[in-house]
N, C-alpha and C positions, 0 to 999 in steps of 0.2 A: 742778731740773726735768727737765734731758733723763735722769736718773737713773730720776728718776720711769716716763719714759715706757720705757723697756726695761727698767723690771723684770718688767712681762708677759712682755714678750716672752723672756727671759730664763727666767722659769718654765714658759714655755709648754715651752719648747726642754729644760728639765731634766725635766720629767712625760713626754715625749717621750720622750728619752733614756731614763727608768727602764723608762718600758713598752717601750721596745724591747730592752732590757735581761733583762725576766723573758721575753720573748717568746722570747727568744734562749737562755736558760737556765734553762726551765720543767722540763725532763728531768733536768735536776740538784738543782733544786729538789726536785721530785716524790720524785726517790732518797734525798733528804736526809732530807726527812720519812715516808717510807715505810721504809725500810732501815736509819735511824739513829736518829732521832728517836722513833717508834714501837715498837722495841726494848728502848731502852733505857728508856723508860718503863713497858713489862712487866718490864721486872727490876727495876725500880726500886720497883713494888708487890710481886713476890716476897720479893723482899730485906730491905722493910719488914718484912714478913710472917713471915719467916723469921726475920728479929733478933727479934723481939715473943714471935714463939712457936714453938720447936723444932719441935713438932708440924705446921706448917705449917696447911694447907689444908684444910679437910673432905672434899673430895675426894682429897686423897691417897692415903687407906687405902683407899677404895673402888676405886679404881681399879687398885692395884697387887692387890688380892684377886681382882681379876674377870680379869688377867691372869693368874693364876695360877692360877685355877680350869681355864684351860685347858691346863696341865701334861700334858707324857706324855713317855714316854722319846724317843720320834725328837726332839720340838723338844726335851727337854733338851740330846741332841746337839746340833742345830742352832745352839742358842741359843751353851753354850761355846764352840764352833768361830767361831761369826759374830761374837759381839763381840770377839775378838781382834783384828780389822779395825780397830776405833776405837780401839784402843788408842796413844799416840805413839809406843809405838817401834816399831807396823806402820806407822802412816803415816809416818813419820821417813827410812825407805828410798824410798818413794814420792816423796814430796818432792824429797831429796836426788838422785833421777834428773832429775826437772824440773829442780832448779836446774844437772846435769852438760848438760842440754838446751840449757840460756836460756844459759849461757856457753859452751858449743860451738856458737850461733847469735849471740852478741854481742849478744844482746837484755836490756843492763843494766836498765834500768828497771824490766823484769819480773821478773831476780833479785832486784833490791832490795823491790821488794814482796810477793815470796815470803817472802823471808827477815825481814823488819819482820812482816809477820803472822803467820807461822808462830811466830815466836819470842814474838813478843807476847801472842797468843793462851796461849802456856804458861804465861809470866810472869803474866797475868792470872787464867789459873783457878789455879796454886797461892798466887796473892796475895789471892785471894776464899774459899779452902778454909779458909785459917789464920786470915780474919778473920770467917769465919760461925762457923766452928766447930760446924756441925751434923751431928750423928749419923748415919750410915745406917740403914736401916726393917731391924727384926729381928721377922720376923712369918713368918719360915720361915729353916730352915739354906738359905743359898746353895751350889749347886753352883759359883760362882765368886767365894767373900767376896774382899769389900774392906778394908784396915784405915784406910786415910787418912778425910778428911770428905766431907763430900757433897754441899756445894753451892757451885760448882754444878759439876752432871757433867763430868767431864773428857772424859770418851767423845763426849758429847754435844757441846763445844767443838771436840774433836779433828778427828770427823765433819762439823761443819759447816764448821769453818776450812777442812779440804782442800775441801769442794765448792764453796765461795764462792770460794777461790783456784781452782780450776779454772776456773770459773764467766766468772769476770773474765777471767781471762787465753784464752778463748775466746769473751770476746763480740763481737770482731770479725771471727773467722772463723765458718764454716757449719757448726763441732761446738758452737757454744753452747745449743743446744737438747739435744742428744743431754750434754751438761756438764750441762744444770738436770734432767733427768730421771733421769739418775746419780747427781747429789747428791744429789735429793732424795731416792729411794727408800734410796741408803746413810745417810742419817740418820734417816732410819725404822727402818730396820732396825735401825742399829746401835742408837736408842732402843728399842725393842722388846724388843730384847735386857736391855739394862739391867733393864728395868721386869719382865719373864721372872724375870732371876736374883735379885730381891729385892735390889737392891745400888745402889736408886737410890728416890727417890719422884719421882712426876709434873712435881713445880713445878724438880727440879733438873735435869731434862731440859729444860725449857722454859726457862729461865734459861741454860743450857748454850747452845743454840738462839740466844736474843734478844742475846748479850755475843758470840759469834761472829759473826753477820750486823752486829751493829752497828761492828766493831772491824775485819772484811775491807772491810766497803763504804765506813769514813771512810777509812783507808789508802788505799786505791783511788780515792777522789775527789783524796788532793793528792798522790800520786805517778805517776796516771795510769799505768797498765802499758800501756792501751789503744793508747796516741798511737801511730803511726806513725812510721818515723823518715824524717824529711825529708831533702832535696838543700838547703843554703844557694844561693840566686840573686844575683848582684851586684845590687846597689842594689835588690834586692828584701827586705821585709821576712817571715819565713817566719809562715805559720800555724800557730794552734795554737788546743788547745783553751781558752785564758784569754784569746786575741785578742776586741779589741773584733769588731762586723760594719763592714762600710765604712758602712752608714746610721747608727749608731752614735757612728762617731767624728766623723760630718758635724755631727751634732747637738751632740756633745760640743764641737767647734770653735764652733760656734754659740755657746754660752754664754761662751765664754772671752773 
């Protein structure tokens, strides 16, 4: 019987708990299904799409035709010179200044999520290149052919991985806005380029895109580069971002 009577109360104190719970971690949520979740469920229809049928998309050829109808010799320049940028062994020095950065500041955390992405991201796109095994679009000689596969774009991963690590690793100071406006226009561009030299179609650029954002932002969620690094306090227990709130663990004690 007295069993009886606190299992209200008991449930009351755990629906309590949960809602304070998502209240407390709605921004992570939100990240989750936005940045992760939703990504990788556009690759996930590409990819279909792509195993099924070589030829991809109906829109493909259209769109890569209509890029190319605006051909002239300055953007042919333009175009060779700029996609060298997405290339890894342009970004590779980049990087590897960050990370000579993050370890002459002792900010491990942030090398180690440089390095898991960075490195992961490469692993990734030539472990998805050798298992699509699809062709590059030959609907004009390229001013800069490619011979490897084509989906999904390497450029396209390349470019996005560095903005995303930028990205992160400046969203708690005041350049993360001048970081999301950088990235994103160099991954425009750099896709641009792609789509320009004929050495890419539409769905491997976007596939490129969605396995990049989805692969910086999960790293990012459970190595946290963001945290701050704390002072330990005697008999003080420190914070953090996986810490219960104090209303939280009242309610949590409540049930117990």
């Amino acid at each position: 019987m007295e069993a009886e009577k606190t299992s209200p109360t008991q449930s009351k104190s755990l629906v309590s708990f949960i809602k304070n719970l998502l209240v407390a971690r709605w921004r992570s949520l939100l990240l989750l299904f936005a940045a992760i979740y939703l990504p990788l469920q556009i690759f996930q229809i590409l990819a279909t799409q792509v195993w099924q049928y070589q030829a991809g998309f109906p829109w493909d050829v259209p769109v890569l035709l209509a890029v190319h109808s605006t051909a002239n010799p300055q953007l042919d320049a333009v175009a060779v010179v700029l996609t060298k940028l997405g290339s890894f062994w342009t970004v590779l020095p980049i990087l590897l200044t960050i990370a000579i950065i993050l370890i002459w500041q002792k900010h491990w955390r942030s090398l180690v999520y440089l390095l898991i992405t960075a490195s992961g991201s490469a692993f990734i796109n030539r472990t998805a290149k050798e298992l699509w095994h699809r062709l590059r679009p030959d609907l004009w000689k390229s001013l800069a052919p490619e011979l490897d596969f084509a989906f999904p774009s390497g450029h396209a991963m390349t470019s996005t991985t560095l903005a995303v690590i930028l990205l992160v690793l400046a969203w708690r100071s005041s350049w993360r806005w001048a970081a999301l406006i950088f990235g994103s226009l160099y991954m425009l561009a750099i896709a641009w380029t792609r789509l320009y030299l004929g050495v890419h179609f539409p769905s491997d650029i976007i596939a490129g895109w969605m396995v990049a954002i989805a692969w910086g932002t999960g790293v990012s969620m459970i190595i946290k580069p963001y945290l701050v690094k704390t002072v330990p306090v005697v008999d003080v227990e420190p914070a953090g971002e996986t810490s219960l709130l104090a209303e939280e663990k009242e309610e949590l004690a409540a049930t117990e």
